[in-house]
Every structure is written in structure tokens, then in C-alpha cells.
Backbone bond lengths (Angstrom), bond angles and torsions (degrees), N, CA, C in turn:
res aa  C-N    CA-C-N  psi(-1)  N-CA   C-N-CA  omega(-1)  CA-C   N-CA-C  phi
1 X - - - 1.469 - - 1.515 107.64 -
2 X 0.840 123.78 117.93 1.739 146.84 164.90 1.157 109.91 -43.43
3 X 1.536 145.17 161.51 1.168 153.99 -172.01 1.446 124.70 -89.01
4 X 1.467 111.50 -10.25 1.319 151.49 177.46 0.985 90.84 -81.35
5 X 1.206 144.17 -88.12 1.571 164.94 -99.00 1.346 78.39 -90.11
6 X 1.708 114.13 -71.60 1.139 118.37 -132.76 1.532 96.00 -87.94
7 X 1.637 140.77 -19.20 1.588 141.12 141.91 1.557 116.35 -43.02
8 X 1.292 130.37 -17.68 1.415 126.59 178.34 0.826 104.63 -107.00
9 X 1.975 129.73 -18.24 1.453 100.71 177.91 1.192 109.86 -110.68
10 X 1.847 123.89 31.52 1.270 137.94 169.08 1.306 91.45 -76.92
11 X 1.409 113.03 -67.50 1.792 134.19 -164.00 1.361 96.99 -27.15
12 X 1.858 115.06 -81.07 1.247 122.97 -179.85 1.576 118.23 -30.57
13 X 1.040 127.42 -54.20 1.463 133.63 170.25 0.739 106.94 -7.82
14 X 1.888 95.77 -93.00 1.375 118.39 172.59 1.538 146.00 -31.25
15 X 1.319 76.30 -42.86 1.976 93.95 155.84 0.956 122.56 -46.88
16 X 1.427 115.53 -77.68 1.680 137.06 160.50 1.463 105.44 -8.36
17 X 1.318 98.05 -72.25 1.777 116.20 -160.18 1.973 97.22 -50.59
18 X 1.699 106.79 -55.02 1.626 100.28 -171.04 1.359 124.56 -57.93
19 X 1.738 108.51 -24.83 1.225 125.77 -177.30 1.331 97.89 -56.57
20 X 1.643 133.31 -65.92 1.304 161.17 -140.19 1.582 90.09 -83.74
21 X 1.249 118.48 -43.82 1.548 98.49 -156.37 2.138 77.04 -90.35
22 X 1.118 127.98 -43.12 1.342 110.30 174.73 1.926 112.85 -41.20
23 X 1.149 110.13 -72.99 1.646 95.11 177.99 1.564 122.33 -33.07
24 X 1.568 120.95 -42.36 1.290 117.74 172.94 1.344 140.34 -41.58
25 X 1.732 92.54 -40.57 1.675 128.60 -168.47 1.755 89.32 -79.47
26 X 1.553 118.63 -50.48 1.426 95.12 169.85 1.395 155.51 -83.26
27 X 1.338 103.71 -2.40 1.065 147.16 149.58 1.546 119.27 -44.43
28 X 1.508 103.58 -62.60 1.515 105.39 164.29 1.197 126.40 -57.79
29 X 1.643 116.82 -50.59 1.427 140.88 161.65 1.419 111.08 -20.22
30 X 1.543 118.55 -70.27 1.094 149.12 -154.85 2.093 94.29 -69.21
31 X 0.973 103.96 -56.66 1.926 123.91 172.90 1.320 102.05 -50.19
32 X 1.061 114.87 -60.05 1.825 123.80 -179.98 1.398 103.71 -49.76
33 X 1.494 114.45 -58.87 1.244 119.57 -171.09 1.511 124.27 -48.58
34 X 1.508 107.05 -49.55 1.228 139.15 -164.61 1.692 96.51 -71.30
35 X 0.891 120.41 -59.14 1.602 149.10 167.86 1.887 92.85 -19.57
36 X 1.263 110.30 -87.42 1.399 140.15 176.30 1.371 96.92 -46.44
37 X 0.875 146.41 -68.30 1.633 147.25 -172.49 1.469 101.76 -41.53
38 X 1.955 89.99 -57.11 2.294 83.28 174.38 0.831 122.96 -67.88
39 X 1.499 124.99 -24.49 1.649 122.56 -179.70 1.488 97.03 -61.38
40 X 1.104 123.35 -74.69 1.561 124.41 -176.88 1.107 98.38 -25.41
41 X 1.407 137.85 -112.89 1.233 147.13 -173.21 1.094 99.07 29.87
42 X 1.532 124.37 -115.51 1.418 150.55 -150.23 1.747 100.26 -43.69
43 X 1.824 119.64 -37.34 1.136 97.79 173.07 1.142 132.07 -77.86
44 X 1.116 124.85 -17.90 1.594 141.05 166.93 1.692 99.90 -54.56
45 X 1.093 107.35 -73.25 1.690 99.98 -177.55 1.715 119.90 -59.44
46 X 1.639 103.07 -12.88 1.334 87.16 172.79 1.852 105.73 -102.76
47 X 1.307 120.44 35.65 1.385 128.75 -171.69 1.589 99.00 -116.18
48 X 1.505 106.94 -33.27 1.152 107.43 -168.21 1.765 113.64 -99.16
49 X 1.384 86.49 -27.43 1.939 86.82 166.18 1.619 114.31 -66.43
50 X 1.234 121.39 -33.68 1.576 131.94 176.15 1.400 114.91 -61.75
51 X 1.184 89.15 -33.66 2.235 97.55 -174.00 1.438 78.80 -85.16
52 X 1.186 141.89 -65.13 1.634 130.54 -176.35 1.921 123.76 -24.35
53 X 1.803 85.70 -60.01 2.109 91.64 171.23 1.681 94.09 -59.51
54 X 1.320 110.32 -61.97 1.369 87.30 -174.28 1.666 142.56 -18.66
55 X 1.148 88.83 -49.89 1.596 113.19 -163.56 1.817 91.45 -71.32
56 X 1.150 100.77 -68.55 1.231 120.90 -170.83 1.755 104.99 -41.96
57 X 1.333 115.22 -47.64 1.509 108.10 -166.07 2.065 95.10 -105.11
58 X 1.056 113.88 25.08 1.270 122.32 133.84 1.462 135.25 -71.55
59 X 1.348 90.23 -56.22 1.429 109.39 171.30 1.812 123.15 -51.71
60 X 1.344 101.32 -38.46 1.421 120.12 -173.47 1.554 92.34 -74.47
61 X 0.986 138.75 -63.27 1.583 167.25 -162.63 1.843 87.11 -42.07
62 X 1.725 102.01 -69.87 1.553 96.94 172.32 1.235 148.24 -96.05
63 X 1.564 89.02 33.84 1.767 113.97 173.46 0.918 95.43 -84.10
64 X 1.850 124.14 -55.35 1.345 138.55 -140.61 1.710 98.23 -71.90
65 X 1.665 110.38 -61.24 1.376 127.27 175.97 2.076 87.96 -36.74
66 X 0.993 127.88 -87.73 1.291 127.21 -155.30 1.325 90.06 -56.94
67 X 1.371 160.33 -48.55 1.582 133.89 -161.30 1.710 104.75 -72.46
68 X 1.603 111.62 -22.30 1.393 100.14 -161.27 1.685 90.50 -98.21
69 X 1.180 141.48 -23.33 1.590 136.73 149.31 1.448 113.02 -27.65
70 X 1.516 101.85 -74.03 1.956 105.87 170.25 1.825 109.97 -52.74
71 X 1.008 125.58 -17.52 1.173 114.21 170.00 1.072 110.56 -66.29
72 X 1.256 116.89 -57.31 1.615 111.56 -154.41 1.569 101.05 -102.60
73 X 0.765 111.08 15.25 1.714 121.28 159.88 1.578 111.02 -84.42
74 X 1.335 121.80 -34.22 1.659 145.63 -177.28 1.763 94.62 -94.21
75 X 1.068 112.58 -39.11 1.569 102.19 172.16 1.526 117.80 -67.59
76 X 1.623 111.68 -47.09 1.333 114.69 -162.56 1.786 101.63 -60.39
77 X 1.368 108.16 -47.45 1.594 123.45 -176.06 1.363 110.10 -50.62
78 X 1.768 111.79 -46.21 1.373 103.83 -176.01 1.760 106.67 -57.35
79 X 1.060 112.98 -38.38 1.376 129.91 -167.50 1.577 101.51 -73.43
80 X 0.610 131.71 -35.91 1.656 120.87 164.57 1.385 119.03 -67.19
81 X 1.447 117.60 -47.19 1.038 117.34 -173.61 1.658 121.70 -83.85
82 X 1.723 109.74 4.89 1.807 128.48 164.80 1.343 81.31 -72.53
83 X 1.439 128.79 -59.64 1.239 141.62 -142.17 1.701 112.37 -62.97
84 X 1.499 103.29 -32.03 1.308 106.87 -175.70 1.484 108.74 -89.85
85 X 1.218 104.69 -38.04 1.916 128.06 176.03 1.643 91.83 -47.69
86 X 1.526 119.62 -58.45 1.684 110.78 -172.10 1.355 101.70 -50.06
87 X 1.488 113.88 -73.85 1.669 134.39 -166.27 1.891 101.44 -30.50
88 X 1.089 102.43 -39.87 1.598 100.39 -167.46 1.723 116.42 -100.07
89 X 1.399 111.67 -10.85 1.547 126.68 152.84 1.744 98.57 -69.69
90 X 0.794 121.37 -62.05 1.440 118.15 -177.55 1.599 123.84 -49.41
91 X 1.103 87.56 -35.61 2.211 107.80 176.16 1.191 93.00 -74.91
92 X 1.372 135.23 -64.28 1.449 124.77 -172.96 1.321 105.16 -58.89
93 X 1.211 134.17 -33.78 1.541 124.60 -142.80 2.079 86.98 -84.19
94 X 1.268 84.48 -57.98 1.987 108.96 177.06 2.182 93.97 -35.51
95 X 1.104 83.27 -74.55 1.891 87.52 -179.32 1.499 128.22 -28.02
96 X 1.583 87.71 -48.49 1.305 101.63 -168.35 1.761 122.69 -89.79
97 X 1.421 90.33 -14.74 1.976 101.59 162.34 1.668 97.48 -81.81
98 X 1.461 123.11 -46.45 1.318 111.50 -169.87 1.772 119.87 -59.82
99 X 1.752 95.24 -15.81 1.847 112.40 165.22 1.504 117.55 -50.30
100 X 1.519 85.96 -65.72 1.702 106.89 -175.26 1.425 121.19 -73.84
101 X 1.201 121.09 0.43 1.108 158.62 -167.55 1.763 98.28 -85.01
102 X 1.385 103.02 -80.27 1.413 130.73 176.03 1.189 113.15 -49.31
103 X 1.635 114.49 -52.53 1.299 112.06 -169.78 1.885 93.71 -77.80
104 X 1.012 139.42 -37.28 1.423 118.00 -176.24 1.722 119.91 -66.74
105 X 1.283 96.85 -15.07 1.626 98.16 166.00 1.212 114.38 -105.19
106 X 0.924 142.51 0.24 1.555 133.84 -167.47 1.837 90.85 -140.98
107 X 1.326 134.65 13.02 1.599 116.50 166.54 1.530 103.89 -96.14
108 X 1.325 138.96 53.27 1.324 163.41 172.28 1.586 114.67 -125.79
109 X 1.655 90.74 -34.61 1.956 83.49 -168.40 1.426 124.38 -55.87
110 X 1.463 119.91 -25.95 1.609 117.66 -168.70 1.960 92.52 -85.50
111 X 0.956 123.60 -42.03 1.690 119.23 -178.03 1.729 97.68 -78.14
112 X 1.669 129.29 -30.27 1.528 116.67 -179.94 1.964 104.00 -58.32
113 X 1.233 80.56 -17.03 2.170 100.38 -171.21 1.759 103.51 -52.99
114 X 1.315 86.42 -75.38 1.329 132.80 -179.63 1.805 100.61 -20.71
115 X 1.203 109.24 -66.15 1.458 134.49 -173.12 1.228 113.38 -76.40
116 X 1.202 123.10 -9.40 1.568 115.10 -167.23 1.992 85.28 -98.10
117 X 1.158 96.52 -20.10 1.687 87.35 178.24 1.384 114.28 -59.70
118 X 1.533 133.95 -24.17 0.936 153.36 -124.08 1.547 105.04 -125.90
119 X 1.331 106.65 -45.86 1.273 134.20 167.93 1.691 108.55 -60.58
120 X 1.178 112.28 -51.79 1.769 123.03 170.60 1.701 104.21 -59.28
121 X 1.092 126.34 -53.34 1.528 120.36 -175.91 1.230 97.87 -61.38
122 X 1.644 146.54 -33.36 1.390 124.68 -146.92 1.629 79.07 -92.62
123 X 1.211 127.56 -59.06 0.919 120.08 -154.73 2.031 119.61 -77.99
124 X 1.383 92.59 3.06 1.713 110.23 143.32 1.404 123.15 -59.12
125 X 1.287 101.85 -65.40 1.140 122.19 -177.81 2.110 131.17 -55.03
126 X 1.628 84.80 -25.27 1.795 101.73 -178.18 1.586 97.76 -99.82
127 X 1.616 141.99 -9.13 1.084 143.11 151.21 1.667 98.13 -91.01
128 X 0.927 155.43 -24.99 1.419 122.42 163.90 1.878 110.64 -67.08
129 X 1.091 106.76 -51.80 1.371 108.57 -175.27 1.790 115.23 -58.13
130 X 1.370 124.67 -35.82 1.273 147.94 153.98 1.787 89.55 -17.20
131 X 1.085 129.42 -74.79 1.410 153.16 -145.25 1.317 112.97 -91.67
132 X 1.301 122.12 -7.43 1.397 149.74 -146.35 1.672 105.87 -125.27
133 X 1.756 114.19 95.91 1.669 102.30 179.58 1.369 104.44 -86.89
134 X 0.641 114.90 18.58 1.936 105.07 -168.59 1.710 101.95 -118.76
135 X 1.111 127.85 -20.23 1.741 130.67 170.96 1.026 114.95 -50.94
136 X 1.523 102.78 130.37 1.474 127.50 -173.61 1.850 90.61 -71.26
137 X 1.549 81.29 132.68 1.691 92.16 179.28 1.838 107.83 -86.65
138 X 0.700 114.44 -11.48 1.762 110.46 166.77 1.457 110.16 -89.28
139 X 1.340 112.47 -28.90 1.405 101.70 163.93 1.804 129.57 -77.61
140 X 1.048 93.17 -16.98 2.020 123.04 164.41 1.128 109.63 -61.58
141 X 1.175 121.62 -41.44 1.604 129.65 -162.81 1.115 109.51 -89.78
142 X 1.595 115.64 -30.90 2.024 137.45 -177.04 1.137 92.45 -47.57
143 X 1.914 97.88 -53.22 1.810 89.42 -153.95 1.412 123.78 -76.09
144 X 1.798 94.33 -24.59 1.243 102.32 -155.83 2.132 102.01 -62.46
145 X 1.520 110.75 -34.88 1.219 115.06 -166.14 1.535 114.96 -85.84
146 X 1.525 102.99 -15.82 1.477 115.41 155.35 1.912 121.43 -61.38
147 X 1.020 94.47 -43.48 1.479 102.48 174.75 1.779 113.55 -79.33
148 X 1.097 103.86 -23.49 1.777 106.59 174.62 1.626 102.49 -79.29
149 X 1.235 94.80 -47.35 1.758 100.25 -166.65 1.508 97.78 -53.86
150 X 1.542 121.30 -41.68 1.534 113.82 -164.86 1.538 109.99 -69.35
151 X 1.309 115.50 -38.92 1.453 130.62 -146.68 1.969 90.92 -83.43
152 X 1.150 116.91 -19.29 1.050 127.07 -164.56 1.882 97.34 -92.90
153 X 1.024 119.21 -72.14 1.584 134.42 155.61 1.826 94.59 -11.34
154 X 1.194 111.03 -68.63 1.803 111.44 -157.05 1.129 83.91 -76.29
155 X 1.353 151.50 -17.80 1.448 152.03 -146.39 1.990 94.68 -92.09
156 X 1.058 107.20 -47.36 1.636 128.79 160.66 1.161 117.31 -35.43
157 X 1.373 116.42 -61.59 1.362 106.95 -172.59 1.663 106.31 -114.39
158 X 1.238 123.37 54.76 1.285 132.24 179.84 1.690 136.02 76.14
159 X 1.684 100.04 10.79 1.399 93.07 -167.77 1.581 104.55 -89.88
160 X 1.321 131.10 140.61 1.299 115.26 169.01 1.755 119.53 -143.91
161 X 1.233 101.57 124.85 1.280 101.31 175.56 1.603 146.50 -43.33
162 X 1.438 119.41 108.79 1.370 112.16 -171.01 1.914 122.33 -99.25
163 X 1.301 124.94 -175.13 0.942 121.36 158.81 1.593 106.05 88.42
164 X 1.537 139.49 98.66 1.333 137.56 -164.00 1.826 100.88 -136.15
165 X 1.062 104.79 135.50 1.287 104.16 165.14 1.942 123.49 -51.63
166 X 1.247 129.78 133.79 1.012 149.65 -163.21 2.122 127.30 57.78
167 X 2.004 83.36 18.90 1.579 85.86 -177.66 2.014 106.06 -87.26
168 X 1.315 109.05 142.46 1.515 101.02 159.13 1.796 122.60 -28.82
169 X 1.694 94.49 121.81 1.206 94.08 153.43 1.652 130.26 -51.86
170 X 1.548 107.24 121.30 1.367 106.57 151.86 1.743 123.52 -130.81
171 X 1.335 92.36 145.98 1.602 82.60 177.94 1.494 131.16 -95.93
172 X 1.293 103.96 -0.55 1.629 99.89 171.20 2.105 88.55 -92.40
173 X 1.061 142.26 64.74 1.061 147.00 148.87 1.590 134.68 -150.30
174 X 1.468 87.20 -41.09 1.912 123.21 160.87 1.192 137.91 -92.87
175 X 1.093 127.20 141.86 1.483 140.81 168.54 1.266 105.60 -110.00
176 X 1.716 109.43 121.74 1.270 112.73 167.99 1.385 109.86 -79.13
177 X 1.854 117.82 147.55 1.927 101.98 -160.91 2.030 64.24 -113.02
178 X 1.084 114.46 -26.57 1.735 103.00 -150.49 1.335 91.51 -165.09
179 X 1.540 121.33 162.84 1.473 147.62 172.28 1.650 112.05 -117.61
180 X 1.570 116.30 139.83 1.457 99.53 -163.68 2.033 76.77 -156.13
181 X 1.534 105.89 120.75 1.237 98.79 143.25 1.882 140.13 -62.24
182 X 1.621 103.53 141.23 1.622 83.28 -173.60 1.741 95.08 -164.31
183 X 1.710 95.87 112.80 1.359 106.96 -167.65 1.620 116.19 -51.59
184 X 1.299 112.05 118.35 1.590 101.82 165.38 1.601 113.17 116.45
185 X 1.805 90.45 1.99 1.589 97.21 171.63 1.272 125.97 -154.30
186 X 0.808 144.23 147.10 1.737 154.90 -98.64 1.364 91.72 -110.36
187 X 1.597 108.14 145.55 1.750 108.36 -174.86 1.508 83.81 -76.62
188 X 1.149 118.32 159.37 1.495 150.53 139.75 1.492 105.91 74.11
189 X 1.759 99.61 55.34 1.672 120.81 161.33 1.525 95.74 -119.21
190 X 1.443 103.29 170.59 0.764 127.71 176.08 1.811 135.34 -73.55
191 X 1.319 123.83 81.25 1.232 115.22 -144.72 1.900 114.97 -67.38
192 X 1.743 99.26 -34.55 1.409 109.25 -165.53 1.741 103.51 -158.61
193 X 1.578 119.23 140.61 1.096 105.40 -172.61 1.458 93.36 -98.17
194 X 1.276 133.88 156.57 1.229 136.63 117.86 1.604 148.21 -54.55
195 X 0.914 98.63 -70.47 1.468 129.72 151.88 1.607 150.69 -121.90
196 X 1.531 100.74 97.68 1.394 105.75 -168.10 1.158 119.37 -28.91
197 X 1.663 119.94 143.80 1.894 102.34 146.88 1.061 131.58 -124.61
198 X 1.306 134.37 -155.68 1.554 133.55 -149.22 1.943 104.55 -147.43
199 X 1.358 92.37 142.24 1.282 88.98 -172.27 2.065 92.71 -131.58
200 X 1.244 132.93 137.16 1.354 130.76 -174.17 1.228 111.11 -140.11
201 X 1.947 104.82 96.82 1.437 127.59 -174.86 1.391 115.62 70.65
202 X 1.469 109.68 20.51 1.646 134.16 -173.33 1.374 123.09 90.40
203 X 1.281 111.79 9.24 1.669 105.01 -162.83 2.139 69.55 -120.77
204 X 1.817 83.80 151.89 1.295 93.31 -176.70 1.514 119.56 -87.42
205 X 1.509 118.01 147.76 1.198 108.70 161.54 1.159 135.94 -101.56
206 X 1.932 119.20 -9.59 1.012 117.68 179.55 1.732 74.43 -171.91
207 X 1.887 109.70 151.00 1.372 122.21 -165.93 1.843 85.35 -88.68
208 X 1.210 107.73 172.32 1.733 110.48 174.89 1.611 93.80 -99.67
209 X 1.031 108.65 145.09 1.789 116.92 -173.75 2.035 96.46 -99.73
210 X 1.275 100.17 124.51 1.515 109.23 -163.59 1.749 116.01 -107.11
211 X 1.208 128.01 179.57 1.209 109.20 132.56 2.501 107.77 -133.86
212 X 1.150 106.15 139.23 1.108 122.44 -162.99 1.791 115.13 -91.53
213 X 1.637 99.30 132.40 1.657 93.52 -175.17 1.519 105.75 -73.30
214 X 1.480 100.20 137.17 2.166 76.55 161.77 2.251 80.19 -157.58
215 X 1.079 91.65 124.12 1.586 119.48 -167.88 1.893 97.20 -87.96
């Protein structure tokens, strides 16, 4: 073998060998690569299952917010409407004493009626005798304490007499019967009663029948 021979078929060798150790190097390359690709993997899918709970227990988060809103939206209402239920137990309850109320003062008025008729004869009777020289004075006195005793009795259970000579006219109390000038006293008093009236626990039972100044 020649010296040639044996320099070219060093070369080739060598060749050989870079080729060989090149495939190795990609080979490794290629392993590395592959390697890294799987590592990735699994974290990616475990990045994306996490953003998933996420999502998911967001979602739950603003179910909950909206069921417990409607709650207390259903709470506040119930609560108004206890609120109105009291207010209107109370109106009835209030009403219904102001009933019994009424009726214990005013279940007198048709018999306070009754008596005031009674009350008019005596006090007929103490102006006829007034006028009268010849009246037995014990019989004067009958009436007079008969007529106190009564007026006193209705006086008990709220009845009270209205209407006085020289008080202001009023008309939720009075009846004007007539108008009468009369020097020395004020238009729109009372000049003369006719007929007393009655007032029972303040509400009237009958106006006093008058006669009225007007100058």
C-alpha cells in the first residue's frame, strides 16, 4: 500500500467517524427535545384544568351572591308586610276601644232624652209658681229640690246644660228662635233663653232655643 492509499483511507475514516458522531449529537438533540415537549405537556393541562375550577367556582360564587340577594329581598318584604299586619292590629284594636268608648258615654242618650222632657215641666212649673202669690211654699220647695235633684243625677253621667242668657251666640249649640234689638248689649249675645239645652259627654243632644241681640 502506497502512502497515498493509506492518507485517503485515513481521510475517509475520519469522515465516517464526524458523520457518526453527527447522527449521535442528533439523536440526542432530538431526545432532549422530545423530553421537554413531555415535560410541558402535563403542565399546560394542569394550567388549564385550574383556570377551569376557577371559572367554575366563580360561577358558583355568583349564584350564591344572587340566591342570597333574593333572600333578603323576600326577607325585607316579609318584614314590611309583619310591619303593616302590626300597624293595622293596632288601628283596629285603637278603633275598637274608641267604640266602647262611645258606647259607654253616649248609651244614656235616648233615656238622657227622655228626662230632659221632665226637666222642662219642672222648670215650667217653678216659673208658673214664681208669678203665683197664693203657692203653697212647701209645695215650692217640692219642686224646687225635685228639679235640682234631677239636673244633678244627669249631671253624673255627663249631661249638662247649655245656653245662658248674655253668653255668645253659637250655632253648633243654639238655635236662633228670633232677633230682638236691645239697647246696651252686644249684637250676637244671647238676649233670652227659651229653651234650655243639653250637651252628653260634649256631643249635643238638643241645641238651647234662644232669642238673639242684633241692634
Amino acid at each position: 500500500m502506497t502512502k497515498h492509499d493509506s492518507a485517503k483511507e485515513n481521510q475517509e475514516h475520519e469522515v465516517a467517524q464526524d458523520a457518526e458522531h453527527d447522527t449521535q449529537q442528533d439523536v440526542e438533540n432530538a431526545d432532549v427535545e422530545t423530553q421537554q415537549d413531555g415535560d410541558t405537556q402535563p403542565e399546560q393541562k394542569a394550567g388549564e384544568a385550574q383556570g377551569d375550577d376557577v371559572a367554575a367556582l366563580n360561577e358558583q360564587i355568583a349564584e350564591l351572591e344572587l340566591a342570597l340577594a333574593q333572600a333578603e329581598q323576600r326577607a325585607e318584604e316579609s318584614k314590611d308586610r309583619a310591619v303593616r299586619a302590626v300597624a293595622e292590629m293596632e288601628n283596629v284594636r285603637r278603633r275598637a276601644a274608641m267604640d266602647v268608648e262611645k258606647a259607654h258615654k253616649f248609651a244614656l242618650e235616648k233615656f238622657a232624652n227622655e228626662l230632659l222632657t221632665t226637666v222642662d215641666n219642672l222648670e215650667r212649673a217653678l216659673a208658673i209658681a214664681a208669678n203665683e202669690d197664693t203657692i203653697n211654699a212647701n209645695f215650692l220647695e217640692g219642686i224646687e229640690l225635685t228639679h235640682k235633684s234631677l239636673l244633678t243625677t244627669l249631671q253624673k253621667f255627663g249631661v249638662e246644660a247649655v245656653g245662658e242668657e248674655g253668653e255668645t251666640f253659637n250655632p253648633d249649640l243654639h238655635q236662633a228662635m228670633s232677633m230682638q234689638a236691645a239697647e246696651g248689649k252686644e249684637n250676637n249675645t244671647i238676649l233670652a233663653v227659651m229653651q234650655k239645652g243639653y250637651t252628653l259627654s260634649g256631643r249635643l243632644l238638643r241645641p238651647a232655643m234662644v232669642m238673639v241681640v242684633k241692634n
